[in-house]
C-alpha positions as CSV (number, residue, x, y, z in Angstrom):
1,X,0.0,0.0,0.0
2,X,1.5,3.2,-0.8
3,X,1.7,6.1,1.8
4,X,-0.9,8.6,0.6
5,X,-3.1,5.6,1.0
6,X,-2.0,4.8,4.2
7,X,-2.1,8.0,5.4
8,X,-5.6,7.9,4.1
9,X,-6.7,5.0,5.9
10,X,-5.1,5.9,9.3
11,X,-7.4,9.9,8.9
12,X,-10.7,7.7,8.5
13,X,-9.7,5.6,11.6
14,X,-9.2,8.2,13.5
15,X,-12.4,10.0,12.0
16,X,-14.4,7.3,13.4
17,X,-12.7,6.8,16.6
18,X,-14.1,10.5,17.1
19,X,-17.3,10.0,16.1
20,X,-17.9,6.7,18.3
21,X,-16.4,9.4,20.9
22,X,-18.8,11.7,20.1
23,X,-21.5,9.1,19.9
24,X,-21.1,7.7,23.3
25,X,-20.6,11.3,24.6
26,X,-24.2,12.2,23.1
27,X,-25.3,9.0,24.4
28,X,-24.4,10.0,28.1
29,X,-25.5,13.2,27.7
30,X,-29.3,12.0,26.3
31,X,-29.3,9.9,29.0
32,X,-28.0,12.5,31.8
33,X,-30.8,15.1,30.2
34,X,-33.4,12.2,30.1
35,X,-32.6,11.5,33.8
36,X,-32.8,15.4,34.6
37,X,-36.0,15.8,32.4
38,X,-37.6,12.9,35.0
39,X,-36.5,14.2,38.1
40,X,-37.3,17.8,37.3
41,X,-41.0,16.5,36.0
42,X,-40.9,14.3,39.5
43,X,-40.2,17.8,41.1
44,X,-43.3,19.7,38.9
45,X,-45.5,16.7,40.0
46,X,-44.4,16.6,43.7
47,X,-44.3,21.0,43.5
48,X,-48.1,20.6,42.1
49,X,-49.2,18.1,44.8
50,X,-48.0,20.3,47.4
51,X,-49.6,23.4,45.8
52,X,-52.8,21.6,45.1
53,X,-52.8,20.4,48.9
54,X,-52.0,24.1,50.0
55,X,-54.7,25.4,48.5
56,X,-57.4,23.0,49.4
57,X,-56.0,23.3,52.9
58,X,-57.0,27.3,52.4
59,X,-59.8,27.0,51.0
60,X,-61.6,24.5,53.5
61,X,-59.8,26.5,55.8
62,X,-61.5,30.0,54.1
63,X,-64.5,27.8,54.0
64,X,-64.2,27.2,57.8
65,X,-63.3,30.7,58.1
66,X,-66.8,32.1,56.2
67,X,-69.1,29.7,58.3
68,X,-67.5,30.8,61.6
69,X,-68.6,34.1,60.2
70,X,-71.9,33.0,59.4
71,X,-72.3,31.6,62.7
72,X,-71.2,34.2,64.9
73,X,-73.9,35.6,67.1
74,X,-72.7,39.3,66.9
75,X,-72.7,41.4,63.7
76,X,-68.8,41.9,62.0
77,X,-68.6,44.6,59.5
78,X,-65.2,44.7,57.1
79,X,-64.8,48.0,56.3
80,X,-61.8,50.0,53.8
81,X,-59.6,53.1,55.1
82,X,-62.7,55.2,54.1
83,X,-64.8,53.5,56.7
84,X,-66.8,51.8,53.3
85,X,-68.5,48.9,54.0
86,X,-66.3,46.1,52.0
87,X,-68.0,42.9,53.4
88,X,-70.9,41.9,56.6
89,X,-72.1,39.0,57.9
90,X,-75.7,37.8,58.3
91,X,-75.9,39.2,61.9
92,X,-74.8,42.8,60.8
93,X,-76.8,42.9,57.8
94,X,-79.7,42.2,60.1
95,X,-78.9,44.7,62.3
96,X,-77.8,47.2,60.3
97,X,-80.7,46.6,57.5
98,X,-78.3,44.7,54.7
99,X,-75.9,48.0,54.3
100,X,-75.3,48.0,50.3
101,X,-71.1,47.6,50.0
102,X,-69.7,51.1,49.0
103,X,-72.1,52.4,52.2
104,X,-70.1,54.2,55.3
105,X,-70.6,51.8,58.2
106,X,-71.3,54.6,60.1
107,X,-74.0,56.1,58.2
108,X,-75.7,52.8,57.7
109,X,-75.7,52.8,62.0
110,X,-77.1,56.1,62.3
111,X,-79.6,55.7,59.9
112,X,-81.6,52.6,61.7
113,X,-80.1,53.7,65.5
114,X,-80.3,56.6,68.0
115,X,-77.7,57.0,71.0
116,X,-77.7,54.7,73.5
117,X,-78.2,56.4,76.3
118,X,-74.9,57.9,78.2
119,X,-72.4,55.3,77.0
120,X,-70.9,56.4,73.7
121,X,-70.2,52.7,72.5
122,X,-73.6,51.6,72.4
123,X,-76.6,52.4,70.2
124,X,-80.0,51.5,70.8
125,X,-81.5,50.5,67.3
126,X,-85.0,51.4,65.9
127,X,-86.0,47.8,66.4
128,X,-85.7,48.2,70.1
129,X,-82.0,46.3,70.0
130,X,-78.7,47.4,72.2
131,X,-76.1,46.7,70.2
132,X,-72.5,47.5,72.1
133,X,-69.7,48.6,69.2
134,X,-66.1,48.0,69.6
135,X,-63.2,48.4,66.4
136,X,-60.5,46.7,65.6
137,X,-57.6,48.3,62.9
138,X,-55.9,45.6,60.9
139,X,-52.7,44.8,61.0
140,X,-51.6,45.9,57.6
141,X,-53.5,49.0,58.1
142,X,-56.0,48.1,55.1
143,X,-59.1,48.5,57.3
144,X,-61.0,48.2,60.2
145,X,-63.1,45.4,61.8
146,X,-66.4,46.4,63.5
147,X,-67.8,44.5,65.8
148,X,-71.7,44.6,67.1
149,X,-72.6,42.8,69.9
150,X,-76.8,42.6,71.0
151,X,-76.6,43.6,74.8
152,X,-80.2,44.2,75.3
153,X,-80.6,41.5,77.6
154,X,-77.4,42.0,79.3
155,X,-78.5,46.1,79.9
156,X,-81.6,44.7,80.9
157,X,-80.1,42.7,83.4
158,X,-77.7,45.6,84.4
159,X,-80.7,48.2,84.4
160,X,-82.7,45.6,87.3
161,X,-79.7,44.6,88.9
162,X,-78.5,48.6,89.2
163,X,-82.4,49.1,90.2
164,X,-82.2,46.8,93.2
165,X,-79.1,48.3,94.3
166,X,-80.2,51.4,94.3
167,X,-83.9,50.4,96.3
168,X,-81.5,48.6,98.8
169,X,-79.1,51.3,99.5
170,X,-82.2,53.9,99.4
171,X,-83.6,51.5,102.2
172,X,-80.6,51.4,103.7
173,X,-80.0,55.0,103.4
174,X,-83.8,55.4,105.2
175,X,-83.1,53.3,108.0
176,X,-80.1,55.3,108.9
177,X,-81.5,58.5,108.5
178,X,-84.5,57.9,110.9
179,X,-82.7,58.7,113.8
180,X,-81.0,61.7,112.3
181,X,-84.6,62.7,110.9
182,X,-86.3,62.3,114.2
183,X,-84.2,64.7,116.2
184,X,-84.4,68.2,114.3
185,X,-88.5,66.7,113.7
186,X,-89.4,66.6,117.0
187,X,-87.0,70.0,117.9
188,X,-89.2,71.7,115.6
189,X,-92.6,70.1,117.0
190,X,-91.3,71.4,120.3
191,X,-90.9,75.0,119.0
192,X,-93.9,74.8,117.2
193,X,-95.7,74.2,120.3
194,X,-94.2,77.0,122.0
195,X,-95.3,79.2,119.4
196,X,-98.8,78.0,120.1
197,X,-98.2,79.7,123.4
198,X,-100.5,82.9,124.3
199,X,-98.1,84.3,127.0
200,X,-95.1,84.7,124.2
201,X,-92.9,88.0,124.0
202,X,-92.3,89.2,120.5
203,X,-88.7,88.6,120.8
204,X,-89.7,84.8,122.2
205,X,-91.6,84.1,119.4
206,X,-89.0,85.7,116.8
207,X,-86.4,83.5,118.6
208,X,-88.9,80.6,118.7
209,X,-89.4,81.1,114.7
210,X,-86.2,81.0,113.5
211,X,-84.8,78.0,115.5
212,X,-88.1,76.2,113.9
213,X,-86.9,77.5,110.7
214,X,-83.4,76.1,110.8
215,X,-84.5,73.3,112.2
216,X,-86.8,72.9,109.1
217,X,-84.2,73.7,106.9
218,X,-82.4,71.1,108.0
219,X,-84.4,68.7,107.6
220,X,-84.7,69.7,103.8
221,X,-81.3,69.4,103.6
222,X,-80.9,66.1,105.1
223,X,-83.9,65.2,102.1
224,X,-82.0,66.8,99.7
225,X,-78.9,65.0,99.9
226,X,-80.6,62.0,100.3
227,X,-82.7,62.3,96.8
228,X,-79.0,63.6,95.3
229,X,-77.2,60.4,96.9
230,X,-79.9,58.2,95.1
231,X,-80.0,60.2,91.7
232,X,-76.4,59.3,91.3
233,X,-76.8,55.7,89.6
234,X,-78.7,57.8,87.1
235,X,-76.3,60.2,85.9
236,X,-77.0,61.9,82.0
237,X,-73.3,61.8,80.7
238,X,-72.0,64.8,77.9
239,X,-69.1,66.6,76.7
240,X,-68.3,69.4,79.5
241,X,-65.9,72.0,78.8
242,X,-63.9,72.6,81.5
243,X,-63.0,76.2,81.1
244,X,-66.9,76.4,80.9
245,X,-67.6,74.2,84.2
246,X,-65.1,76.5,86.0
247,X,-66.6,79.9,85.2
248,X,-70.2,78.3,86.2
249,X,-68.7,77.4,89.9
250,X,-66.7,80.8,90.4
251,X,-69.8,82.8,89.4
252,X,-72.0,80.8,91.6
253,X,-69.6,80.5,94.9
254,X,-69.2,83.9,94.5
255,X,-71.9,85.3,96.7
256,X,-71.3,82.4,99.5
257,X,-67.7,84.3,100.2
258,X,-68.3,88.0,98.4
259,X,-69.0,89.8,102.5
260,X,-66.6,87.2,104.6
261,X,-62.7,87.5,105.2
262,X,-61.7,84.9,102.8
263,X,-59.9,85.1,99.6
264,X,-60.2,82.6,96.7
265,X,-56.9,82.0,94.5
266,X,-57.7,79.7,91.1
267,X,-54.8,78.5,89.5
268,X,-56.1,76.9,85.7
269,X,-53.9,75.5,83.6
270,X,-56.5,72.7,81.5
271,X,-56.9,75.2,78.4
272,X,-58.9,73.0,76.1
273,X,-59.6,70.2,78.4
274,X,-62.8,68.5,78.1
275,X,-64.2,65.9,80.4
276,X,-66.9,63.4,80.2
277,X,-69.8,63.5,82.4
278,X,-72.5,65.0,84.1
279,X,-72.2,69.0,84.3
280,X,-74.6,69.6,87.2
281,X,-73.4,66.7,89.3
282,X,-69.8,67.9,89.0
283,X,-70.6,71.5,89.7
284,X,-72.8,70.0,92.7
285,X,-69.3,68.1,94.5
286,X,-67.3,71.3,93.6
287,X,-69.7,73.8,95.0
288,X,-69.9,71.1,98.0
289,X,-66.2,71.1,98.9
290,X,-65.7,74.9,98.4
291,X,-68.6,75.2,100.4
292,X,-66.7,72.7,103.2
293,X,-63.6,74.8,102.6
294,X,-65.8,78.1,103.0
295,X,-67.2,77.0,106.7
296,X,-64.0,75.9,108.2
297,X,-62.6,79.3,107.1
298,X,-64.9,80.7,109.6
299,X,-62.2,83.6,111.0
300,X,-61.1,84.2,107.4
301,X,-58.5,82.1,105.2
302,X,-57.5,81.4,101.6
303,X,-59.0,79.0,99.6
304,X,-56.8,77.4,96.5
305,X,-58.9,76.2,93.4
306,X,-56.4,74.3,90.9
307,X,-57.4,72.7,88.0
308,X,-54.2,71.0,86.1
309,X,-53.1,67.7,84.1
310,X,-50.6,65.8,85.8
311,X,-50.6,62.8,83.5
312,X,-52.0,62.3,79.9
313,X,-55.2,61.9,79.5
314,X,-56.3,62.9,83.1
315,X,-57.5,66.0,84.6
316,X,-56.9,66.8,88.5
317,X,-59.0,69.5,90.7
318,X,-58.3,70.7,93.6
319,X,-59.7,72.4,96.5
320,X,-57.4,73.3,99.4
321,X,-57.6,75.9,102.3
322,X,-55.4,76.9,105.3
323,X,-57.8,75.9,108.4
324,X,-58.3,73.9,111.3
325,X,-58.1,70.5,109.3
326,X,-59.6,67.3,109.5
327,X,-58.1,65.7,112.7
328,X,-56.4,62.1,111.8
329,X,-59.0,59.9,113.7
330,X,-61.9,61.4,111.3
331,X,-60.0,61.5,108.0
332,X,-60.6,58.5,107.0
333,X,-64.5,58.2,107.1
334,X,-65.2,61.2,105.6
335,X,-66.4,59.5,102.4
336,X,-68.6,57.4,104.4
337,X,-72.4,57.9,104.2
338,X,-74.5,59.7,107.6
339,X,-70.9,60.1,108.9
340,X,-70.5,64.2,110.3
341,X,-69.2,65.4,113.2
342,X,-70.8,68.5,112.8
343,X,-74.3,69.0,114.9
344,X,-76.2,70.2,111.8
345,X,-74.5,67.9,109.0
346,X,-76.4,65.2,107.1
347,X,-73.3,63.0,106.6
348,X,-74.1,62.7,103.0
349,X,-72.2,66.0,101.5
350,X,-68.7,63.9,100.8
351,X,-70.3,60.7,100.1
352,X,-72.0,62.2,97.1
353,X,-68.6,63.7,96.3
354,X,-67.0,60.5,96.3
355,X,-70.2,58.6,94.4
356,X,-70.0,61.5,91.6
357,X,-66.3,61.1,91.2
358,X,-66.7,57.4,90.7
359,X,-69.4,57.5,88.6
360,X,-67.6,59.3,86.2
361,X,-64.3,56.8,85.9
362,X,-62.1,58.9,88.6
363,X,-61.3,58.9,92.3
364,X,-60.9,61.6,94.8
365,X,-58.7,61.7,98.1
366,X,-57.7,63.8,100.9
367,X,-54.8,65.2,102.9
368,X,-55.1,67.2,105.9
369,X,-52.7,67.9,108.3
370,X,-54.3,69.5,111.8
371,X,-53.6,72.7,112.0
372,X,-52.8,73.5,108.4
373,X,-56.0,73.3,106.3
374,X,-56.9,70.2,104.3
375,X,-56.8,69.7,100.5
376,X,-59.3,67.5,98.2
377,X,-57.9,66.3,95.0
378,X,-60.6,64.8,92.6
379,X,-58.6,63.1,89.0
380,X,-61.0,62.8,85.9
381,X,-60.3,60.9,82.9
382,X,-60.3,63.7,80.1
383,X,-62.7,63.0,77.1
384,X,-61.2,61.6,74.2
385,X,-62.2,61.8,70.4
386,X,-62.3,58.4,68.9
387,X,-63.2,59.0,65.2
388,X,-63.9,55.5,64.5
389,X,-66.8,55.5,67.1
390,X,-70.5,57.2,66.6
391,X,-70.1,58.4,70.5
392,X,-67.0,60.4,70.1
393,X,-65.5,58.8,72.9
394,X,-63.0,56.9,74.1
395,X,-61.9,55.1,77.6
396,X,-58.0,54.9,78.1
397,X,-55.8,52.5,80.9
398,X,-53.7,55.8,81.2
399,X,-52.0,55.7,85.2
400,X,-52.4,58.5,87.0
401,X,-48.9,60.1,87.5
402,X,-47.7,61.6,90.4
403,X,-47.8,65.3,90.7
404,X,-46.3,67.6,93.2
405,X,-48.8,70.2,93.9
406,X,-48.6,73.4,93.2
């Protein structure tokens, strides 16, 4: 064989050594893309099980979810930023008289409700219904949850129960005003009789008179407290300015002190304050403890009126003077009903005080040192606007902060 053709022969070897190379190289690589191809569609398959089982597990779970909701005994409103109504369950379209989606929530309340009384998160429906409203913002600050609850028969309940409460601490109250009644009655019996009296001097029956006439007014003030001490249970609750309030009690203590040695000093600093409650009952315990201040002055003195806010969220009055004081044994039951240790007192003027002060969410104290005056410091909780609630208001857990005092 020559050696072109040799050289020939030895090129196509070597041609086909690379392509049974090449061959068995595609081989193992169809085979290695086969194998990838099966695992990755085992992968797809296994992926898609999962999902599939992911989403039937949230949507029986949604499912679970929406008949929860159906269920619930108390109306739930999903509502947008706006306050639109986005969603309500069967309960809250009931209540609420199937609010169209798009409607505010709080339109759709005021349209079938009136206020409910003097608690702002309540609303006493045309169909007789108490419903009691609480909201919730959502975490991602999308919305908010409303939630309506029927209390009429709990209010009910509360109304009766607050009823006999009331009868029994009036008959309470009765029994243990007898005795205090039956004195200045039969005092004034006794001067009455004298009047009857044919052999009287004028200035005998002038005295005569006016001890029967204190001794009647007396008696209408140990009535009056006692209706006042009663009527607190029922207290109408409202908005009260407080700059308002104040210049109501300054222009009507005025007179008690205007011809008597004593000077009043009011220190206000609650510009813009607002408080929630009953404006005659609070004007009633401040006029009561000026009043107190204004008798133990009786050789002249200075009474302190300071209204300030120690803590957020919490108003504090106080009434101080620089008198006798309240000795230690007696300071603490002065808030205690028919207790006095003056001959003409009803025992009822600081128990009203302290029944007032409580009613409306605060507490009142006092410090008295003999020989130094005494000082009554009453905290309220301010008003707060809550615009998510029809009432306006809202409660706070806000502590009441130490203050020095001024």
């Amino acid at each position: 064989m020559s050696y072109p053709a040799l050289q020939s022969a030895e090129s196509l070897k070597d041609a086909f050594q690379a392509f049974n190379e090449l061959s068995a190289n595609l081989t193992r690589s169809y085979f290695d893309l086969e194998a990838q191809v099966a695992r990755l569609t085992r992968e797809l398959a296994s992926a898609r099980s999962e999902r599939l089982k992911t989403l039937t597990e949230k949507e029986q779970l949604a499912n679970r979810l929406q008949q929860l909701l159906e269920a619930l005994p108390g109306g739930v409103i999903v509502v947008d930023k706006a306050g639109r109504v986005v969603e309500a369950n069967p309960v809250a379209r009931r209540l609420l008289g199937a609010p169209s989606p798009g409607l505010s929530w709080r339109k759709a309340l005021e349209r079938v409700s009136v206020a409910g009384g003097d608690n702002p998160h309540q609303r006493l429906l045309l169909s007789g219904e108490t419903v009691s409203i609480s909201v919730r913002t959502l975490d991602d600050g999308a919305g908010q949850i409303v939630l309506l609850t029927d209390i009429s028969e709990q209010r009910a309940l509360q109304e009766l129960v607050s009823q006999q409460k009331r009868l029994s601490a009036l008959g309470e109250m009765i029994a243990s005003l007898a005795h205090q009644v039956r004195t200045p009655l039969a005092a004034a019996l006794l001067y009455t009789a004298h009047l009857g009296r044919d052999d009287l001097t004028g200035d005998q029956r002038a005295r005569f008179s006016a001890k029967l006439a204190d001794r009647l007014q007396h008696l209408e003030r140990q009535v009056s407290d006692m209706l006042a001490f009663a009527r607190v249970g029922r207290l109408v609750m409202e908005r009260v300015d407080v700059e308002a309030l104040t210049e109501r009690l300054l222009e009507t203590f005025a007179p008690v002190i205007r011809d008597r040695p004593i000077r009043l000093i009011v220190n206000r600093l609650t510009a813009g304050a607002e408080l929630y409650g009953n404006p005659d009952a609070l004007l009633g315990i401040l006029l009561n403890l000026l009043g107190n201040a204004a008798e133990a002055l009786a050789a002249g003195g200075v009474i302190t009126l300071t209204l300030k806010m120690p803590s957020p969220g919490w108003l504090r009055i106080e009434v101080g003077d620089d008198g006798p004081g309240i000795r230690a044994d007696v300071l603490p039951h002065i808030f205690e009903a028919f207790y006095t240790t003056r001959a003409n007192g009803t025992g009822l003027g600081l128990a009203i005080v302290d029944c007032v002060v409580r009613a409306h969410g605060g507490q009142v104290s006092c410090v008295s040192v003999p020989g130094e005056g005494a000082c009554f410091q009453i905290d309220l909780p301010q008003a707060q606007v809550d615009e998510l609630l029809p009432g306006g208001y809202a409660g706070h857990d806000t502590p009441i902060g130490d203050a020095d005092h001024e």
